[in-house]
C-alpha positions, 0 to 999 in steps of 0.5 A, spaced: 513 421 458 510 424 464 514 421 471 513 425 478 517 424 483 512 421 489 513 428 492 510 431 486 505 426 485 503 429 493 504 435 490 499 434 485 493 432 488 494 437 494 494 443 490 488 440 486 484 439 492 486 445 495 484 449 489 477 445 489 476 448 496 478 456 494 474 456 488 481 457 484 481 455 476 483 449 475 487 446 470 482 439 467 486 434 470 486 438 477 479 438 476 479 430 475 483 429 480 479 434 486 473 431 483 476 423 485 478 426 492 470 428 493 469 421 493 474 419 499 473 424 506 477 420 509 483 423 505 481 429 506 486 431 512 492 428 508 492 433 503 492 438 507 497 436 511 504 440 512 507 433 513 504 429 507 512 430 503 514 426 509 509 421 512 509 414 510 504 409 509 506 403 511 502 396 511 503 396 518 499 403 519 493 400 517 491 406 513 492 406 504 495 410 502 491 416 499 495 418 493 497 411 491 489 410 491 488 416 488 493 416 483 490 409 480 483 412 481 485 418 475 489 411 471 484 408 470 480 415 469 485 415 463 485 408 461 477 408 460 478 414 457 482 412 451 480 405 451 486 402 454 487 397 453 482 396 448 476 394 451 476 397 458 471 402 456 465 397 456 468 393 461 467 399 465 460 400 462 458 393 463 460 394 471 457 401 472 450 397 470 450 393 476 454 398 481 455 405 482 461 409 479 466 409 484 464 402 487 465 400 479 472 403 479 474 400 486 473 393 483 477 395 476 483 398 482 483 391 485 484 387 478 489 393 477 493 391 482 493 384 481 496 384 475 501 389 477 503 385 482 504 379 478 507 383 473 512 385 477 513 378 482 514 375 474 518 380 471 513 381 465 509 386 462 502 387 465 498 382 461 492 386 458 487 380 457 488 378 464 486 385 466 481 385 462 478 378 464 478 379 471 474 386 470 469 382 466 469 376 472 467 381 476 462 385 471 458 379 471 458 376 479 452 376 481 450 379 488 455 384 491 
């Protein structure tokens, strides 16, 4: 199993990115990846930073932390892909129909962390059908 160090992990999408802005080959997940910060100027200064290794996001700061939101934006790329767990494909779908494809997979990382969070807080596994539940609740909300 796959498990980067947060250094590698800053590493990772620094390079994608970097790669995007010199037209360099990327490798596809690199090309996932650059695809996903396009979406977040805001974080564009960040991955460029010398500094990202050391700099630390605290609640405090009030920013999020680009590579933890980016790292959840490429889980749930994967999730979706490979219907894992199954049924967060159409899930997915159900809430692309009533938003735009960012926006929906904002609403799937909000249901994410909270079933992460009370997995850990309960030291239990993450309940795949709360999860699942939670995104359909919101694919189904009216008005936004």
């Amino acid at each position: 199993m796959f498990d980067p160090t947060r250094d590698q992990v800053r590493e990772f999408f620094a390079s994608a990115w970097q790669k995007r802005l010199s037209g360099e080959v990327a490798t596809p997940l690199e090309a996932q990846a650059a695809a996903l910060i396009e979406w977040h100027p805001e974080y564009h200064d960040d991955l460029l930073d010398p500094n990202r290794l050391e700099r630390d996001y605290s609640v405090e700061e009030g920013r999020t932390n680009p590579f933890l939101h980016l790292s959840m934006h490429l889980a749930i790329v994967e999730q979706v892909s490979i219907d894992q767990p199954p049924g967060i494909r159409d899930a997915y779908q159900k809430l692309t129909a009533r938003l735009n494809e960012h926006d929906a997979m904002h609403e799937i990382m909000e249901c994410l962390g909270e079933v992460v969070w009370e997995a850990q807080r309960l030291s239990q596994p993450l309940n795949n059908e709360t999860y699942l539940d939670l995104i359909l609740r919101r694919a189904t909300k009216t008005g936004h």
